[in-house]
N, CA, C and O atoms as CSV, one atom per row, in Angstrom:
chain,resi,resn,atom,element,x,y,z
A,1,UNK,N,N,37.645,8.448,20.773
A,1,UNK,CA,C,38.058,7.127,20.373
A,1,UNK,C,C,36.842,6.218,20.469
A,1,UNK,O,O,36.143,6.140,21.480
A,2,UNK,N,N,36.618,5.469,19.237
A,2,UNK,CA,C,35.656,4.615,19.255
A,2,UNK,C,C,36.074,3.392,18.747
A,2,UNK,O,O,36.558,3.356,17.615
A,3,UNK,N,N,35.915,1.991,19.679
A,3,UNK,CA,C,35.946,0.795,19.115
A,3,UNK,C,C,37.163,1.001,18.952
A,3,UNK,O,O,37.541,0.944,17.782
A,4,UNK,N,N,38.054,1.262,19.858
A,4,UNK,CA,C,39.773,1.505,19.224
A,4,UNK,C,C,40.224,2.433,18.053
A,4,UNK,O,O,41.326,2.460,17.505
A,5,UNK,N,N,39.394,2.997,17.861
A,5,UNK,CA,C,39.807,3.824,16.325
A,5,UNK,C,C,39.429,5.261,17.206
A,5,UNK,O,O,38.634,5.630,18.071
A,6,UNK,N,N,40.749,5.900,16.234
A,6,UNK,CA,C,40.834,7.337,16.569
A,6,UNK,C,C,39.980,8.040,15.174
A,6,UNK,O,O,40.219,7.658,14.028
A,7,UNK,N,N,39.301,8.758,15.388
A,7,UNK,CA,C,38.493,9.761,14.144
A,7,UNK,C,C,39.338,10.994,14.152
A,7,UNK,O,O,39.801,11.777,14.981
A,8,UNK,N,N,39.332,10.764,12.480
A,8,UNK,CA,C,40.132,11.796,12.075
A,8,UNK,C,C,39.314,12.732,11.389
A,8,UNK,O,O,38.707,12.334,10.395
A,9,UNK,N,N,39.185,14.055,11.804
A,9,UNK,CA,C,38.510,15.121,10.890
A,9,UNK,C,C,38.786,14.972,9.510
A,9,UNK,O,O,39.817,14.364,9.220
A,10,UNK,N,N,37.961,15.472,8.467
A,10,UNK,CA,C,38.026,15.704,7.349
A,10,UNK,C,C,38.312,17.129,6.729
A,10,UNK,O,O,38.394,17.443,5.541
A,11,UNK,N,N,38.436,17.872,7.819
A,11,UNK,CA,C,38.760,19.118,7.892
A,11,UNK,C,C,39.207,19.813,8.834
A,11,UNK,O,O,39.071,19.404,9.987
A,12,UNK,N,N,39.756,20.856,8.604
A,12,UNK,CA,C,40.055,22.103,10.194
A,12,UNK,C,C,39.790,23.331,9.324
A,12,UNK,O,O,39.565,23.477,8.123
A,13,UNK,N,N,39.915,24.280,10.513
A,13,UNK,CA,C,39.344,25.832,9.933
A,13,UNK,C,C,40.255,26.330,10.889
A,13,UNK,O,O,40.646,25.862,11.959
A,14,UNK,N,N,40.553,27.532,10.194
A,14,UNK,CA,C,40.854,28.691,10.404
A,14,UNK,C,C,40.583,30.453,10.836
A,14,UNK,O,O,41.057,31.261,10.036
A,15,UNK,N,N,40.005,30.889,11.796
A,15,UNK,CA,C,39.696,32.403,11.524
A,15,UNK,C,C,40.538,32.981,11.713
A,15,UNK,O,O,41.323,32.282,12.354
A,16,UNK,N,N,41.118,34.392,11.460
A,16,UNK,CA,C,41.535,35.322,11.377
A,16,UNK,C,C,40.569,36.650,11.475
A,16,UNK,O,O,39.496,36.780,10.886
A,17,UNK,N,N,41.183,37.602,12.344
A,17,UNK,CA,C,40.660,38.655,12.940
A,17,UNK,C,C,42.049,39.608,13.161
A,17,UNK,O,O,43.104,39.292,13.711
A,18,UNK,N,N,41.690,40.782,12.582
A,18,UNK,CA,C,42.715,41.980,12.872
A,18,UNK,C,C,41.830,42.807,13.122
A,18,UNK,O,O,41.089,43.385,12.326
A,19,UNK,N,N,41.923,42.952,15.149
A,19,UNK,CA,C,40.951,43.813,15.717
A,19,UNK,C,C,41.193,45.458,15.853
A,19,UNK,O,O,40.344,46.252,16.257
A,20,UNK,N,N,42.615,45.802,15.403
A,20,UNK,CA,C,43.472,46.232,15.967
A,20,UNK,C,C,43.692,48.008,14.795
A,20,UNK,O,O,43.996,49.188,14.969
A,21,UNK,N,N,43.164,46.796,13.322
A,21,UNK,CA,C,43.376,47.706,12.313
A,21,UNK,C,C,41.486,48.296,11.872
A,21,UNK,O,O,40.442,47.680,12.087
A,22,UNK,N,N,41.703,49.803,11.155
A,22,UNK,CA,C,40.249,50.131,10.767
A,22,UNK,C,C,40.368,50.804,9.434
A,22,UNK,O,O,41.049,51.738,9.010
A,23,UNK,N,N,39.217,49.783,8.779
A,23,UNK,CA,C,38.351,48.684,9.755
A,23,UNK,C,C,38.325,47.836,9.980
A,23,UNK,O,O,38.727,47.263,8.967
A,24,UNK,N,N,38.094,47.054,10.763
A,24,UNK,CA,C,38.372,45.944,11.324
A,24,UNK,C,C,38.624,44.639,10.369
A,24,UNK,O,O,37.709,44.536,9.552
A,25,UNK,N,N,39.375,43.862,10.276
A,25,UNK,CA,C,39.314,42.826,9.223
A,25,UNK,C,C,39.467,41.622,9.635
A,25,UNK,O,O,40.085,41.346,10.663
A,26,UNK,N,N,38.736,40.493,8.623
A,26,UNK,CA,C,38.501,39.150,9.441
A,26,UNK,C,C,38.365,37.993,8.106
A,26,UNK,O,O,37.874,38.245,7.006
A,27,UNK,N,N,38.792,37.025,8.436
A,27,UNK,CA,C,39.136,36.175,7.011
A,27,UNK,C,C,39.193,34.715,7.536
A,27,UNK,O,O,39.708,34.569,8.644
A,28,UNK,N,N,38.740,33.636,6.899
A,28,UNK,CA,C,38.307,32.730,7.594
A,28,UNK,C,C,38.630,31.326,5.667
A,28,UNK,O,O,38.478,31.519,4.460
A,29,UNK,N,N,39.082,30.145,6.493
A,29,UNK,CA,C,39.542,29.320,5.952
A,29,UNK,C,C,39.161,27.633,6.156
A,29,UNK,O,O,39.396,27.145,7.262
A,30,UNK,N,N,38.636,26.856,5.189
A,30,UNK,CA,C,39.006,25.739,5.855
A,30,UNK,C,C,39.295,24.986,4.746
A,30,UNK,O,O,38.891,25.158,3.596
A,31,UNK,N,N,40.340,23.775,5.362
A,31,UNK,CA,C,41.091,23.023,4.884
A,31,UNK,C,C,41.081,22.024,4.698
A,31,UNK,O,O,40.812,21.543,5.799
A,32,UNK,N,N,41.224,21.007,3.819
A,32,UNK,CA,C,40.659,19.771,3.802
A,32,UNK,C,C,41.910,18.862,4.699
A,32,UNK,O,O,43.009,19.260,4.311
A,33,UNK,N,N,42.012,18.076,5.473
A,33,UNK,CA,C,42.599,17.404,6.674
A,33,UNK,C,C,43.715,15.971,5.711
A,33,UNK,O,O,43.391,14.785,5.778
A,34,UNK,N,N,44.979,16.462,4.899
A,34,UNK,CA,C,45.633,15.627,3.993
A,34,UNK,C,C,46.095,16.579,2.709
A,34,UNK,O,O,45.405,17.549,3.022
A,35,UNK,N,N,46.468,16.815,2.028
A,35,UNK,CA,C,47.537,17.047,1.274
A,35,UNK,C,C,46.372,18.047,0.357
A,35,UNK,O,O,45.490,17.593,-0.371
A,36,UNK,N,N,46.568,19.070,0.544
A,36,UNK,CA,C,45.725,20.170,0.107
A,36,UNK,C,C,46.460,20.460,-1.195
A,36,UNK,O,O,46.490,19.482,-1.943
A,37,UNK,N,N,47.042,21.520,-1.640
A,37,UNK,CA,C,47.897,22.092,-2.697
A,37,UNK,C,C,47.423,23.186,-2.586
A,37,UNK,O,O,47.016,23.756,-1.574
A,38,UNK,N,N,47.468,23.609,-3.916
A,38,UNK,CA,C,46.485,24.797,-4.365
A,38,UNK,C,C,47.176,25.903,-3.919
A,38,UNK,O,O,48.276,25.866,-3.367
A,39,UNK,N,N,46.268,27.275,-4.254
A,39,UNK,CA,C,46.333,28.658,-3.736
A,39,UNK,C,C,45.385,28.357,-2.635
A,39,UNK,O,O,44.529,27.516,-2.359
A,40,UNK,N,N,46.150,29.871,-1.917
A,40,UNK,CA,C,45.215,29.929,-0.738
A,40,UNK,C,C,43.843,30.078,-0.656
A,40,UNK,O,O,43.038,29.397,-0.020
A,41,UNK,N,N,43.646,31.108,-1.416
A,41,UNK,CA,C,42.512,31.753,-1.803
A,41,UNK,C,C,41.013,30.459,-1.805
A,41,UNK,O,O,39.931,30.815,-1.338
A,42,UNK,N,N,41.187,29.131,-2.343
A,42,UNK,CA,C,40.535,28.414,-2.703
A,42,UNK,C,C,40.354,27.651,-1.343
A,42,UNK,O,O,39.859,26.606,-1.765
A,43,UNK,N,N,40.414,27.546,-0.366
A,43,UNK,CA,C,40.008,27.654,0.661
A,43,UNK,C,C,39.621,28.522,1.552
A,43,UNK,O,O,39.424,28.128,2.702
A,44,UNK,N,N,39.399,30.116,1.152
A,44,UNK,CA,C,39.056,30.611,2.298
A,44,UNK,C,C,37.220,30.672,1.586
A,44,UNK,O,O,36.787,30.602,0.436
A,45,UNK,N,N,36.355,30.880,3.338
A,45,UNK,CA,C,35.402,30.669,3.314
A,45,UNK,C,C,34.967,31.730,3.866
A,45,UNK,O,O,35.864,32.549,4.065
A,46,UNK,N,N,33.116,32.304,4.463
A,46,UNK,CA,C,33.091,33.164,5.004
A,46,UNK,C,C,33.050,32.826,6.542
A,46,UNK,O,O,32.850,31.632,6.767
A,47,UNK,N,N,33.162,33.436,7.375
A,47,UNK,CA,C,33.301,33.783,9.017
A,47,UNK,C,C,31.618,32.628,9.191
A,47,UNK,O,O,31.492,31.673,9.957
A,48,UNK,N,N,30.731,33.087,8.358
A,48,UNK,CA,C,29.501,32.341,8.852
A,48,UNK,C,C,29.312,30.910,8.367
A,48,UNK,O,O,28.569,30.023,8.788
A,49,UNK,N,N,30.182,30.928,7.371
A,49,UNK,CA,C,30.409,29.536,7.050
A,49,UNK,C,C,31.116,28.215,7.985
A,49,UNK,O,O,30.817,27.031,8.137
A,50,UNK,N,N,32.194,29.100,8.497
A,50,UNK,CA,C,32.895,28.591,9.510
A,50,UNK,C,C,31.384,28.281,10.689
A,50,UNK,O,O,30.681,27.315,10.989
A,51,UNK,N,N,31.448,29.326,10.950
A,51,UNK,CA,C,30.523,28.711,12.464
A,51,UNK,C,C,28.727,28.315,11.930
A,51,UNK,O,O,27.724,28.527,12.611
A,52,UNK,N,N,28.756,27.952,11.105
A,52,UNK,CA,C,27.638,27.013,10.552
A,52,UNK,C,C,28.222,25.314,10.732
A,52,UNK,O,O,27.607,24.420,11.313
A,53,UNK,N,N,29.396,25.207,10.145
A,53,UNK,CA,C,29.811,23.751,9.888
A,53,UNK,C,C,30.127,23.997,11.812
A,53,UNK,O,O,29.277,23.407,12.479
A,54,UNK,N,N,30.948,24.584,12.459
A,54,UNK,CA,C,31.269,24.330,14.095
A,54,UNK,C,C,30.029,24.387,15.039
A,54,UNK,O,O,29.899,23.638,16.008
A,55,UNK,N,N,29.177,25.292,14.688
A,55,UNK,CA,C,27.938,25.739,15.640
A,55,UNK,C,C,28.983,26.858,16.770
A,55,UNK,O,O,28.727,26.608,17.948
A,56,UNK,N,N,29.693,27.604,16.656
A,56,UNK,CA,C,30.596,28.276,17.190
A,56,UNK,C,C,30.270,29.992,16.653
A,56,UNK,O,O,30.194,30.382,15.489
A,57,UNK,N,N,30.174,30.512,17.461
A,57,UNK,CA,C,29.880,32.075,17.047
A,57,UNK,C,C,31.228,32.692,17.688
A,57,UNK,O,O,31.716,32.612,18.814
A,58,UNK,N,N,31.740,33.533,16.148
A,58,UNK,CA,C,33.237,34.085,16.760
A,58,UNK,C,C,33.721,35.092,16.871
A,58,UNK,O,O,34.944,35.204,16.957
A,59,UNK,N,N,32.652,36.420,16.911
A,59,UNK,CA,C,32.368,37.285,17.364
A,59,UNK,C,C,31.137,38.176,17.810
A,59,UNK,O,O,30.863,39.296,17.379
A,60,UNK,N,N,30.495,37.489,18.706
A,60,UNK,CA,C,29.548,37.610,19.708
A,60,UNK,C,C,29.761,38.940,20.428
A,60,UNK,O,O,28.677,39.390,20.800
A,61,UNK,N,N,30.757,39.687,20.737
A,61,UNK,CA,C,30.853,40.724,21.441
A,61,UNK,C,C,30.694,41.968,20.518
A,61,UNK,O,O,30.577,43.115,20.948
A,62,UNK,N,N,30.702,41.600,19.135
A,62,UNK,CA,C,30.556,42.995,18.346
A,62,UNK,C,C,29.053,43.422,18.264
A,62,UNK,O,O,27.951,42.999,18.615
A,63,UNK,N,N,29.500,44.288,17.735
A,63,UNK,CA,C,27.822,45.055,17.180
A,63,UNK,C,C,27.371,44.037,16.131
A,63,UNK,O,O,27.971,43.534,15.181
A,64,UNK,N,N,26.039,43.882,16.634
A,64,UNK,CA,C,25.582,43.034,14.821
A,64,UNK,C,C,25.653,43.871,13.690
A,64,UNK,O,O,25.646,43.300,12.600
A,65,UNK,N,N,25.710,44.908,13.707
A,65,UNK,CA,C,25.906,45.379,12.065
A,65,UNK,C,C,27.498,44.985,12.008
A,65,UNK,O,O,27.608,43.997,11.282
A,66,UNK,N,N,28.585,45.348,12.444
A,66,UNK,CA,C,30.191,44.700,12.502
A,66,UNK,C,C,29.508,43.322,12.027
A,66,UNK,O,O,29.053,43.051,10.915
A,67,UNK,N,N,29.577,42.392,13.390
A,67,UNK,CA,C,29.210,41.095,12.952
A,67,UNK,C,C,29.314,40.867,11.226
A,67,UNK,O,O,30.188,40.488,10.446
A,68,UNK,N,N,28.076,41.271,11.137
A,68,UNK,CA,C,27.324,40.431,9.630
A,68,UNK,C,C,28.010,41.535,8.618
A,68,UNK,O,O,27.246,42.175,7.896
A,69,UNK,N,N,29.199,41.739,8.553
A,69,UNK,CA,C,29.599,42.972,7.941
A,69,UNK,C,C,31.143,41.839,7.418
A,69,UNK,O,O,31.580,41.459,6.331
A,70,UNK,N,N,31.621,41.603,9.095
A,70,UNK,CA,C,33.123,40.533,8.785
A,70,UNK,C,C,31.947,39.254,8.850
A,70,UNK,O,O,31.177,39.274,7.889
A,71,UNK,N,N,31.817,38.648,9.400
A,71,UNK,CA,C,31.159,37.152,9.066
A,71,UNK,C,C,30.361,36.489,7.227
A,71,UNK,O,O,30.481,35.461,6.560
A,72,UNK,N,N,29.598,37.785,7.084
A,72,UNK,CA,C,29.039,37.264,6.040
A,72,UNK,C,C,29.672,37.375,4.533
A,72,UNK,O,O,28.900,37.156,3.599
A,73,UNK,N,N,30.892,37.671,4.276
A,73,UNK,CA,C,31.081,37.592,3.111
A,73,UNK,C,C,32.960,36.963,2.821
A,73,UNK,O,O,33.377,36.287,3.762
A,74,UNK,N,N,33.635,37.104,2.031
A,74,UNK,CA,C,35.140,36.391,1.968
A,74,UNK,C,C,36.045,37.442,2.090
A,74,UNK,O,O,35.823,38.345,1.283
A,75,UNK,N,N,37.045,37.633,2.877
A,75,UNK,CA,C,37.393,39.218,2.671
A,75,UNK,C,C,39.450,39.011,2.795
A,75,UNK,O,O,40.410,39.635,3.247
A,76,UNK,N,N,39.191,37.855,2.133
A,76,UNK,CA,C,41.064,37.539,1.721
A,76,UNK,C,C,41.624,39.047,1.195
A,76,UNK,O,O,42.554,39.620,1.764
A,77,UNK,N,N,40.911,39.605,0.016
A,77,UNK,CA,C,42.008,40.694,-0.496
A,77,UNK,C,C,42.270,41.903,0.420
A,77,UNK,O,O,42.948,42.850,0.023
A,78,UNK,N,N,41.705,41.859,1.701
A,78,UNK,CA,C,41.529,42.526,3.085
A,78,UNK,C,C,43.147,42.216,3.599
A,78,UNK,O,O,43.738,43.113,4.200
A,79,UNK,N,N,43.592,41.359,3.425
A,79,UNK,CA,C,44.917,40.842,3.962
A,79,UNK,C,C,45.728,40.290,3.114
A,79,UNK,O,O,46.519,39.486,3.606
A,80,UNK,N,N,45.786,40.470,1.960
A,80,UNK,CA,C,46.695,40.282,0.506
A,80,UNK,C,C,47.286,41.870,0.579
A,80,UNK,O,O,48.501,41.831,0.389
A,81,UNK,N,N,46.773,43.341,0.808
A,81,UNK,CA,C,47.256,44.284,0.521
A,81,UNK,C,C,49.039,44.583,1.413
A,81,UNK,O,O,49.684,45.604,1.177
């Protein structure tokens, strides 16, 4: 809160991670903060995109080849099947 005013994001994000299934799958979103529409699809982003705009790393415990495998690219049709 500043000067009495509450700041409102212009956005939020989303990750998604299914650690569980192989291979591993991970899908990442962000949203504009007010009356979106659209398909989904047109918001999702990649994993490194996300933690570029946060400064947030969101899977630090994997192997870097994993890592830059789910982080660096869009992998929605990973979780459409």
């Amino acid at each position: 809160m500043a000067d009495g005013h509450v700041t409102v994001p212009g956005a939020f994000y989303k990750v998604v991670v299914a650690p569980c299934v192989r291979p591993m799958r991970a899908v990442a979103f962000i949203y504009p903060n007010g009356h979106s529409g659209g398909r989904l699809r047109q918001y999702a982003v990649s994993i490194d995109e996300v933690e570029r705009r946060t400064g947030l790393d969101f899977l630090p415990t994997l192997p870097l080849e994993e890592q830059q495998r789910l982080e660096s690219r869009i992998h929605l049709e990973a979780f459409m099947n």
